[in-house]
C-alpha positions as CSV (number, residue, x, y, z in Angstrom):
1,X,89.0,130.0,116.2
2,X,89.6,127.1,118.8
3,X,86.5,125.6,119.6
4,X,87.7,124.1,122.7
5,X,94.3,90.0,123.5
6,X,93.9,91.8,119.5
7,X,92.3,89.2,117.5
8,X,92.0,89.3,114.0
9,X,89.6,87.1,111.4
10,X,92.2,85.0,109.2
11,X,90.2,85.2,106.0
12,X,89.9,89.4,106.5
13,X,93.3,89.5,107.6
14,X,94.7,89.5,103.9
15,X,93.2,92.4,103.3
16,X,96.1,94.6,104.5
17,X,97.3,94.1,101.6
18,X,94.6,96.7,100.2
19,X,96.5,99.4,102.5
20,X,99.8,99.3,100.3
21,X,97.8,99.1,96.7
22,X,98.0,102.9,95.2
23,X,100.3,104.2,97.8
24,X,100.3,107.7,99.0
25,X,102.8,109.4,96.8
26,X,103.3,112.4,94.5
27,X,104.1,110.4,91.9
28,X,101.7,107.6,91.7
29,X,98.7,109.7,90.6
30,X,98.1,110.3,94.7
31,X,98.4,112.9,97.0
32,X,101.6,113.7,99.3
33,X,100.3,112.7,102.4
34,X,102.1,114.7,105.4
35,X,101.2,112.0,107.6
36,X,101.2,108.2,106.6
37,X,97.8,106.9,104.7
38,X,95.3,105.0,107.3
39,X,97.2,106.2,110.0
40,X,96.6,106.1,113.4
41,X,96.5,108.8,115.7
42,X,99.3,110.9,115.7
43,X,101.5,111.0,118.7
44,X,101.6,114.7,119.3
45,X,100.3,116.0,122.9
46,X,97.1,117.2,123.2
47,X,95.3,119.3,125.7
48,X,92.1,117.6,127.9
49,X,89.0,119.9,126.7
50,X,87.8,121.5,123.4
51,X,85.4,122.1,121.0
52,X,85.9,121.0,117.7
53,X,84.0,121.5,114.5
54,X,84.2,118.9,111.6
55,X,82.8,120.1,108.1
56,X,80.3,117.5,106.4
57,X,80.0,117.3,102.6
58,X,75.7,116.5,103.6
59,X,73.5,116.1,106.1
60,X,73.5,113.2,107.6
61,X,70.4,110.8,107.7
62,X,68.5,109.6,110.7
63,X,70.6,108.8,113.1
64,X,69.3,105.4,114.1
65,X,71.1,102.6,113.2
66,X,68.9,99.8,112.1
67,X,67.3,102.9,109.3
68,X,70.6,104.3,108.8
69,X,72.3,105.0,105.2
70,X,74.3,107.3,104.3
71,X,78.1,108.3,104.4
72,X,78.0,111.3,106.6
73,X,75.8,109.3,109.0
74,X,78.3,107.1,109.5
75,X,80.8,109.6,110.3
76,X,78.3,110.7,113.2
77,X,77.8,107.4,114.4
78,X,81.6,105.9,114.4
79,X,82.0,108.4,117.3
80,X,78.7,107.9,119.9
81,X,77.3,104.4,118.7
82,X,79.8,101.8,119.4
83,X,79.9,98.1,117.3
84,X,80.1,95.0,118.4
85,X,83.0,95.1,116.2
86,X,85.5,97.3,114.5
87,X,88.1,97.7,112.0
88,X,91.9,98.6,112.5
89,X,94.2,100.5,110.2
90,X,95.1,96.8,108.0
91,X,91.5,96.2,107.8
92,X,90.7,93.4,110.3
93,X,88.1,93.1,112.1
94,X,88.9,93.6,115.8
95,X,86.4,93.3,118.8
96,X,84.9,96.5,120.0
97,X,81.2,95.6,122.9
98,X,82.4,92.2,122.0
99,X,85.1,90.7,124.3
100,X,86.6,88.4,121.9
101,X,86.1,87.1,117.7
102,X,83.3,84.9,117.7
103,X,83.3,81.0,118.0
104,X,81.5,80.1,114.9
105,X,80.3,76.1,114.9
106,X,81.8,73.4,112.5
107,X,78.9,73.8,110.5
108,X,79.0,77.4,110.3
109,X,75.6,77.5,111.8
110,X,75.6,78.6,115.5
111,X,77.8,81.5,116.3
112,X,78.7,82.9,119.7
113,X,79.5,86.3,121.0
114,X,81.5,86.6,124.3
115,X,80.5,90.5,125.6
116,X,82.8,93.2,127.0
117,X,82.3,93.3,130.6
118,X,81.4,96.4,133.0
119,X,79.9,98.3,130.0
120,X,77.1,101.0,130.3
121,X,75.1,103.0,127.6
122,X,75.5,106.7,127.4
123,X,72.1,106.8,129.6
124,X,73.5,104.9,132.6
125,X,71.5,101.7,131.4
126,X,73.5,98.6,131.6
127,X,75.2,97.0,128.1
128,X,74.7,92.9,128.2
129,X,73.1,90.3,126.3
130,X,69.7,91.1,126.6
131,X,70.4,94.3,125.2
132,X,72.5,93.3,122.3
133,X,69.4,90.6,121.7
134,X,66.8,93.7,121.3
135,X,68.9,95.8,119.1
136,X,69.8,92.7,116.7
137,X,66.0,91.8,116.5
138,X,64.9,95.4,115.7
139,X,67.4,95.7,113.1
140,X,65.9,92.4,111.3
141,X,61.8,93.3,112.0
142,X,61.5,97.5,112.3
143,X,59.6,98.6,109.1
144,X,61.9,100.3,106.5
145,X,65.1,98.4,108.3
146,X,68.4,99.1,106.3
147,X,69.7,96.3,108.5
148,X,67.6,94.0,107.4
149,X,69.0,92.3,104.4
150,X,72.8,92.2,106.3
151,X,71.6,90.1,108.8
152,X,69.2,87.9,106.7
153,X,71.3,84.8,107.7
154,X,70.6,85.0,111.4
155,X,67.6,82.8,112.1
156,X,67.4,83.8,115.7
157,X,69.3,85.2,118.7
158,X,69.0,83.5,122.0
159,X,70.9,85.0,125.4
160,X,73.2,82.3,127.1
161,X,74.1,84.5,129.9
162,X,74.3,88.8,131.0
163,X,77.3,88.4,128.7
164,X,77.2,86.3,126.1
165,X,75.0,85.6,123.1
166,X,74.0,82.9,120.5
167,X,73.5,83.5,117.1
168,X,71.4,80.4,115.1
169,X,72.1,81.3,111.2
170,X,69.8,79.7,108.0
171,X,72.9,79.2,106.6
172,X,76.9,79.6,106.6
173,X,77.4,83.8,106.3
174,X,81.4,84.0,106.0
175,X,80.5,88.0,106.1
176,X,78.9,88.0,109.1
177,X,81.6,89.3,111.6
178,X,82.3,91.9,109.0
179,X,78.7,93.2,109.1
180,X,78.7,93.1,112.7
181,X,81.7,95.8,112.6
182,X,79.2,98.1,110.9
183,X,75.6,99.6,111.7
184,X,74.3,95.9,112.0
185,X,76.7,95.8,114.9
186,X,75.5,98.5,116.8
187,X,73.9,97.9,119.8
188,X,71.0,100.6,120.9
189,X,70.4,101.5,124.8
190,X,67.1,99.0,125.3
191,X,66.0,102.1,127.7
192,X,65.7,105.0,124.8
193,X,64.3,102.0,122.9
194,X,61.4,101.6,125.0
195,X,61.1,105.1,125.7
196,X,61.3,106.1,121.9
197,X,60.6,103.2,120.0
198,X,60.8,103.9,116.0
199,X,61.5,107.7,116.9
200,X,65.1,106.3,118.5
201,X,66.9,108.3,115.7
202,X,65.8,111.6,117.5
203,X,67.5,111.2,120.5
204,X,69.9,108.1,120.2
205,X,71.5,106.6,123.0
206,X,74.4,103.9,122.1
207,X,78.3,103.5,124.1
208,X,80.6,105.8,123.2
209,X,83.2,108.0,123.5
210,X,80.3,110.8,122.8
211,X,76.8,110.9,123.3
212,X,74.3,112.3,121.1
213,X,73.3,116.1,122.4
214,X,71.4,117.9,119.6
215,X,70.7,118.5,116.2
216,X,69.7,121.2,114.0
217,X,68.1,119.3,110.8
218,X,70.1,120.7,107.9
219,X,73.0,122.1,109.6
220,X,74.4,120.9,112.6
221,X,74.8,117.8,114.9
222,X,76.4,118.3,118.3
223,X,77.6,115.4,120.7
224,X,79.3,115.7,123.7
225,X,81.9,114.0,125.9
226,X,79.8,110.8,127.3
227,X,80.5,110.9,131.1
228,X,79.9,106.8,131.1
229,X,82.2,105.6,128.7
230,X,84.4,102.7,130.0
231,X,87.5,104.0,128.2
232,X,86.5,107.9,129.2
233,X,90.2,108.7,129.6
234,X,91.3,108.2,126.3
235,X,88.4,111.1,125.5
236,X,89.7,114.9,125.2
237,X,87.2,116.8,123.4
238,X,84.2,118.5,125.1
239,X,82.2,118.6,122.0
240,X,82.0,117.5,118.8
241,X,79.8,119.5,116.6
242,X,79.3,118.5,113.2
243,X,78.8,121.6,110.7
244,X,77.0,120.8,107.1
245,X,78.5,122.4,104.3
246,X,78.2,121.3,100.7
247,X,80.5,123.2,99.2
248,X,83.9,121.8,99.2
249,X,85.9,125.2,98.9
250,X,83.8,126.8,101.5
251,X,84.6,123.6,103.8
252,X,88.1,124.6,103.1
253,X,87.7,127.9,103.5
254,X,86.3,127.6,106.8
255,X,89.2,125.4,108.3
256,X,91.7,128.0,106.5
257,X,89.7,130.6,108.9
258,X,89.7,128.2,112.1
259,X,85.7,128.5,111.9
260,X,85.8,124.6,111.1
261,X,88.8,122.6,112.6
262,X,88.4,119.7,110.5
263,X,86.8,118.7,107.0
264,X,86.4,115.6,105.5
265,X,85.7,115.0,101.5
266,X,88.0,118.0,100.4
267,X,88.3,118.0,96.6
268,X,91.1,116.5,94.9
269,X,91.5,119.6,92.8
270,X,92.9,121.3,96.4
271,X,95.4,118.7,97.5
272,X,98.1,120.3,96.0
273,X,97.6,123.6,98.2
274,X,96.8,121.7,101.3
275,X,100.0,120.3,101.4
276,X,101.6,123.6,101.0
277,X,99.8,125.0,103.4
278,X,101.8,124.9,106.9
279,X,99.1,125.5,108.8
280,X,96.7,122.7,107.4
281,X,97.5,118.9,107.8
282,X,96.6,116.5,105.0
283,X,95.3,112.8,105.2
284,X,95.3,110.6,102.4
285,X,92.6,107.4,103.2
286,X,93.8,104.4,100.3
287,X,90.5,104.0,98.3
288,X,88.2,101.4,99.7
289,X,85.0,101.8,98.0
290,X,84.0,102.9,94.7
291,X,82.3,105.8,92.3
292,X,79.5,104.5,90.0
293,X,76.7,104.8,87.6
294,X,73.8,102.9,89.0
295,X,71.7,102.1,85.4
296,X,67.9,101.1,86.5
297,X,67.2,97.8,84.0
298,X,64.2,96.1,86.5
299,X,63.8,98.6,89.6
300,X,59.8,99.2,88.4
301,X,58.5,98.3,91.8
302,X,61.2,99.1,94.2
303,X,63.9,97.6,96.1
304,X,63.6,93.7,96.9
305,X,60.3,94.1,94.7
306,X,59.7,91.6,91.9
307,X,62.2,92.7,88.5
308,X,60.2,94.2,85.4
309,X,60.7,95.9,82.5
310,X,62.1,99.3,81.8
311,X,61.0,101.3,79.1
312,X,64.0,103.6,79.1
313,X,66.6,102.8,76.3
314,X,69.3,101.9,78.5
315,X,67.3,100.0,80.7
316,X,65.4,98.3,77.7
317,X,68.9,97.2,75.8
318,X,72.3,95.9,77.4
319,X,74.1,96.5,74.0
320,X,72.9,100.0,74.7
321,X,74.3,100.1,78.2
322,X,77.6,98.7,76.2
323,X,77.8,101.7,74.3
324,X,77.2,104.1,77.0
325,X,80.4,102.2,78.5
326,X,82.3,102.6,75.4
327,X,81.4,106.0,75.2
328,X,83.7,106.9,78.4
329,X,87.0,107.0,79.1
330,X,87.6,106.9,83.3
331,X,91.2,108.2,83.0
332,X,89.8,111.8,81.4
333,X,87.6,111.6,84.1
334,X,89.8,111.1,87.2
335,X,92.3,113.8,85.5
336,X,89.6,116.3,84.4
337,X,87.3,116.3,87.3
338,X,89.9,114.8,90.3
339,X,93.1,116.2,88.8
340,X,94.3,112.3,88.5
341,X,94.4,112.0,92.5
342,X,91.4,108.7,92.5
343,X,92.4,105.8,91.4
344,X,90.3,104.3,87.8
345,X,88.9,101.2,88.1
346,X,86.1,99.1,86.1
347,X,84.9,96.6,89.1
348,X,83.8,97.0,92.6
349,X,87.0,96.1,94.3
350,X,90.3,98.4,93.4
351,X,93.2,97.3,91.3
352,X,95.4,95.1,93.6
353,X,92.8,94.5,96.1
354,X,93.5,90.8,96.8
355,X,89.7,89.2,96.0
356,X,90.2,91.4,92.0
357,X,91.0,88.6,90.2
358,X,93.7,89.5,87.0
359,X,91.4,88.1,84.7
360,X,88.8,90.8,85.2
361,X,89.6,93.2,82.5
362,X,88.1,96.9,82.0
363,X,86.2,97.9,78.6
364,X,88.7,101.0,76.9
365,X,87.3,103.7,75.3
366,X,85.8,103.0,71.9
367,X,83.6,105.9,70.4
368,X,83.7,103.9,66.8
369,X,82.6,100.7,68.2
370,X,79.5,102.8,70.5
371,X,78.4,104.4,67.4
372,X,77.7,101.4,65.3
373,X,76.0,99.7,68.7
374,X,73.7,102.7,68.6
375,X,72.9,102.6,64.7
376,X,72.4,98.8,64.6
377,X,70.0,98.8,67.5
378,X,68.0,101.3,65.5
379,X,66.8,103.5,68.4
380,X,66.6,107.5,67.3
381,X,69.3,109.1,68.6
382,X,70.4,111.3,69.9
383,X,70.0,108.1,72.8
384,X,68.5,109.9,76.0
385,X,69.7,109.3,80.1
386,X,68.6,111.6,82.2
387,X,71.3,111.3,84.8
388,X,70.6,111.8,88.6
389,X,73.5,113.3,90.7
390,X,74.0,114.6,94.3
391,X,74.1,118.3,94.3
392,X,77.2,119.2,95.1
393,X,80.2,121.1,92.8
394,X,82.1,118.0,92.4
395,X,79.5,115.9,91.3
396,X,77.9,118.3,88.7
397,X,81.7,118.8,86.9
398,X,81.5,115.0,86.9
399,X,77.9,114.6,85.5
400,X,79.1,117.7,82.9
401,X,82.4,115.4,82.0
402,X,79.9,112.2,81.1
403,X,77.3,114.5,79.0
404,X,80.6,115.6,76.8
405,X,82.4,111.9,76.3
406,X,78.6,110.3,76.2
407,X,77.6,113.1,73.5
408,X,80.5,112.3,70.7
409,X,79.1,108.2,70.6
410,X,75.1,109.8,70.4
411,X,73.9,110.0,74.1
412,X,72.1,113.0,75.1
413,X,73.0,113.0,78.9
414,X,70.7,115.6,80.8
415,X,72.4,115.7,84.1
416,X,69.8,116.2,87.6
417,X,71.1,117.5,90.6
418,X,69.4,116.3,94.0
419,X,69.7,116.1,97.6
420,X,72.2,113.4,98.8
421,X,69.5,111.8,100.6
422,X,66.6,112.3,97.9
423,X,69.0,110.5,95.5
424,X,68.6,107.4,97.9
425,X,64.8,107.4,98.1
426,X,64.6,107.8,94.5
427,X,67.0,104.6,93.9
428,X,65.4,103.0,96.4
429,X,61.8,103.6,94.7
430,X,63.3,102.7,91.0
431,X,62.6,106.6,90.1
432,X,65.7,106.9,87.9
433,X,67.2,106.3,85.0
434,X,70.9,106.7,85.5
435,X,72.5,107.4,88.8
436,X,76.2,108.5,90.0
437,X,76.5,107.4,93.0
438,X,79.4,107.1,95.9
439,X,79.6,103.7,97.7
440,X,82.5,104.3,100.8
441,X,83.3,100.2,100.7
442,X,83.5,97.8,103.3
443,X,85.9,95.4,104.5
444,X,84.9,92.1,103.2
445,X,84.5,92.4,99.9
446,X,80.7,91.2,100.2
447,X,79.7,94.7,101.0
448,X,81.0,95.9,97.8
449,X,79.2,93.4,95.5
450,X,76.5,91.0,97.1
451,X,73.4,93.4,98.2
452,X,74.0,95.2,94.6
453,X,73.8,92.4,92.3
454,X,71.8,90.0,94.0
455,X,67.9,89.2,93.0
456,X,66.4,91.4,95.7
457,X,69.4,92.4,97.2
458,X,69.2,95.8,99.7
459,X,71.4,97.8,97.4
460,X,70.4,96.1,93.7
461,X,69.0,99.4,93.3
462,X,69.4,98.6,89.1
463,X,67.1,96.0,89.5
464,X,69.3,93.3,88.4
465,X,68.0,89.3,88.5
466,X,70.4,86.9,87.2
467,X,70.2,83.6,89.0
468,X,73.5,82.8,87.5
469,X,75.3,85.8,89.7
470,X,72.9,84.7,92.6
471,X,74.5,81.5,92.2
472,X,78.0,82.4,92.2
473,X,77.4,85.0,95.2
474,X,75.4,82.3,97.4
475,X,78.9,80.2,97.1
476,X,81.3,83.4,98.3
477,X,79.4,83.3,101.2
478,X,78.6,80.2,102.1
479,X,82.3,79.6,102.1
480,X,85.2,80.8,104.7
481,X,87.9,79.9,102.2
482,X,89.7,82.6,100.7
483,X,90.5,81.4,97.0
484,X,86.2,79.8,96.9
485,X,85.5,83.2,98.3
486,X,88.0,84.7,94.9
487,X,86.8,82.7,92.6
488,X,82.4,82.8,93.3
489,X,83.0,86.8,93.5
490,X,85.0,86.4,89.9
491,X,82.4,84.5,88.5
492,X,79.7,86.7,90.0
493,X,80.9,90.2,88.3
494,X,82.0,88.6,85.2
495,X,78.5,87.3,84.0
496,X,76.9,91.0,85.4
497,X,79.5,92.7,83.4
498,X,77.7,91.6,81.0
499,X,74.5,93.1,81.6
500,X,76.0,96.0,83.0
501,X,73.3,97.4,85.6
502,X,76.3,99.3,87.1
503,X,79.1,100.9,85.4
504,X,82.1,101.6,87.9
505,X,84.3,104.7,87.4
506,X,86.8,104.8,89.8
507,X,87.7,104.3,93.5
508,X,87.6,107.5,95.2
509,X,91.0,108.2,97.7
510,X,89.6,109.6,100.7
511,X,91.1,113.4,102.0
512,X,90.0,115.0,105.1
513,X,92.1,117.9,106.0
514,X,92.7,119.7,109.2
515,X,94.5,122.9,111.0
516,X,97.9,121.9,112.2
517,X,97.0,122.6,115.9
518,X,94.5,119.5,115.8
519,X,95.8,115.4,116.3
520,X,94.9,112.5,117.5
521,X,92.5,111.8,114.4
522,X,92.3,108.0,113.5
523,X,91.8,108.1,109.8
524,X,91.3,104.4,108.2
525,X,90.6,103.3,104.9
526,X,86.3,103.2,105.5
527,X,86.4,107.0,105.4
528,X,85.1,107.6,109.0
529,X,87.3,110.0,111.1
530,X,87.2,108.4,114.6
531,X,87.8,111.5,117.2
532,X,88.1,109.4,120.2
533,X,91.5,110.4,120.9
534,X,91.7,113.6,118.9
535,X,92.4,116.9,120.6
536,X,94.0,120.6,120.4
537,X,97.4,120.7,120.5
538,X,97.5,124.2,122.0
């Protein structure tokens, strides 16, 4: 049913590299992608007008972007809440409300964002520096900001003139530009702001393609074609409604039907048919972020609380947490629950990502070596985790996967299923004792590794504090240089490999999946399916 001057940041810019790693074909433990990975839109001809219906895996969170913090909400967002930056298809950063890449001072400390001219927000209000000023403060001072900790270096924000603003950082932030091309970056209509204030995320107004419309808390999210976009005709769709379904067959199901024209997170266990299938079209996103077990080892208080001690074993012993390591195997894994279509991987970054340093080496199955951990540490075993996992099909074959390899070292892995975003506030509140969890990456490698390890960090929802990794992270940012950058980040996950607060899996390839009549679909490696250009082709 038819529901009708590029600049680029120099020390980002090697990341296209990460594009190539993996590649996309049959034979390389990927998917057969019928169009290329990361691609751009495709150029066939679409029709003005539509309705289209995208399938997400959860219901997204609220949709404001300083409390913003899941996945799917960034999906929403990417199409009706525009950043002051963005990402391209090689991964570097381009300018999106900004006019230009910032002018950062010699010292790193003063930074200075040149504004897109003749800009509006989806309410008619007009998009300058004052307003980028209000949203940047309310992301650093609303309670319960997600925002918060990303923008921690900026000290203040001062408005030059209507279009340009001055950022005064505490210290040198190399990531900075990089979160700005992410929910930090988003700039909020001062308007709704004043009309709404911390109830924003029920009726959000940003610049976009789309503007929010409605939403139906649990299934459905509608936007609509924003009638004050500056690049409006570029836009085809009507509507955009976004459908919550959990189920990954019954997403695909309802695309094979034409009840849902798009789906994104389609199981790897159905690539295979999809590209089969005539009247679907496959595309492969290279694997940007990561699948882990979050292990909680000092989250007693909360999130950026003070560290304490955890009674559980495996938050109470690292040798412990070694065994549980030994005790998997990530290559059973990927081919048992993804039917080898992910790509394993022991570290935050994925193999060949250029910041992985060759000297970081993954821990190999060893179910003699995690017994005799287990027996020397003299804890009764059978060892139990009680394992917390989003509710979803995929995610309990994976907890059921670790309970088996776990079992044969002396683990007794109970395995929890809860809602995507309960699984959040109980991380978030230190409620846990093991967690698999999905992180979708971010360009600069910071977002992968900084807020999880460091002493307070947003994400260190294990509760790790190690002032030699808060060290070794403070450097990587401080610094613009790419090998200083390499080399703090090395240091940094070597030492908490040792204490192993998270235990990485694998780097999950992004598929979303689609009937043939649909293009125009910009599909990059972060996962979000921008549908600025996409259309019907009949």
């Amino acid at each position: 049913m038819r529901q009708h001057h590029r600049a680029t940041i120099s020390l980002l810019a090697v990341l296209v590299l990460v594009s190539a790693c993996g590649g996309g074909g049959a034979d390389d433990g990927g998917a057969a992608s019928k169009v290329p990975d990361g691609a751009a839109p495709d150029d066939r001809a679409v029709t003005p007008g539509g309705d289209l219906v995208l399938a997400l895996a959860e219901d997204a969170d609220v949709l404001d972007p300083s409390l913003g913090r899941t996945l799917v909400g960034r999906e929403v967002f990417i199409n009706f809440c525009e950043k002051l930056y963005d990402i391209n298809g090689d991964l570097e950063v381009v300018p999106q409300l900004a006019a230009e890449l910032p002018e950062t001072s010699p010292d790193g400390l003063t930074v200075k964002i040149r504004l897109r001219p003749d800009v509006t927000f989806n309410d008619g209000t007009p998009f300058d520096a004052a307003a980028v000023k209000i949203s940047l403060d309310r992301h650093k001072s609303i309670k319960g900001s997600a925002r918060k900790s990303e923008l921690a270096s900026v000290a203040a924000v001062a408005v030059l003139d209507p279009s340009t603003v001055e950022l005064t950082l505490s210290v040198p932030f190399a990531p900075l530009t990089g979160q700005l091309a992410d929910r930090a970056g988003m700039i909020m209509s001062p308007a709704q702001l004043k009309k709404l204030g911390d109830d924003f995320g029920s009726s959000p107004v940003c610049v976009g393609p789309f503007s929010f419309d409605s939403r139906q808390a649990g299934n459905s999210i509608t936007l609509r074609k924003s009638t004050e976009y500056y690049d409006a005709d570029q836009v085809n769709l009507d509507t955009i409604t976004y459908r919550v379904i959990t189920d990954g067959n019954v997403r695909l199901a309802n695309v094979r039907s034409g009840d849902v024209n798009v789906s994104e997170r389609i199981s790897a266990t159905d690539v295979d048919k999809i590209n089969a299938d005539p009247t679907l079209r496959l595309v492969t996103g290279e694997p940007l972020g990561y699948q882990a077990i979050a292990l909680n080892v000092g989250n007693t208080a909360g999130v950026g609380q003070p560290v304490g001690q955890v009674k559980t074993a495996l938050g109470a012993a690292k040798d412990l947490r070694k065994a549980f390591e030994l005790s998997l195997d990530r290559k059973v894994i990927n081919d048992v629950v993804f039917a080898g279509k992910h790509v394993p991987g022991c570290y935050p970054l994925p193999p060949g990502h250029p910041y992985l340093d060759n000297s970081l080496t993954c821990t190999e199955r060893n179910v003699d070596e995690a017994k005799q951990i287990i027996k020397a540490s003299g804890v009764t075993t059978p060892v139990p985790v009680d394992l917390m996992v989003v509710a979803s099909p995929d995610n309990l074959r994976l907890g059921q996967v670790i309970q088996s390899l776990t079992r044969e070292a002396g683990f007794d892995v109970k395995v929890r299923a809860v809602e995507n975003a309960a699984t959040l506030d109980a991380a978030d509140a230190g409620q846990y004792d093991a967690w698999q969890f999905f992180w979708s990456g971010r360009a600069d490698p910071d977002g992968n590794i900084s807020d999880f390890l460091l002493t307070g960090g947003a994400r260190n929802w294990p509760g790790l504090s190690n002032p030699a990794v808060d060290t070794a992270l403070a450097a990587s940012r401080a610094s613009s240089d790419v090998k200083e950058r390499k080399d703090a980040f090395t240091e940094a996950l070597k030492i908490a490999a040792k204490e192993r607060p998270l235990i990485y899996l694998f780097h999950q390839r992004n598929f979303l999946v689609s009937s043939a009549e649909v293009a125009g679909i910009e599909f990059l490696p972060d996962g979000l399916p921008r549908l600025r250009t996409a259309g019907f082709t009949k």
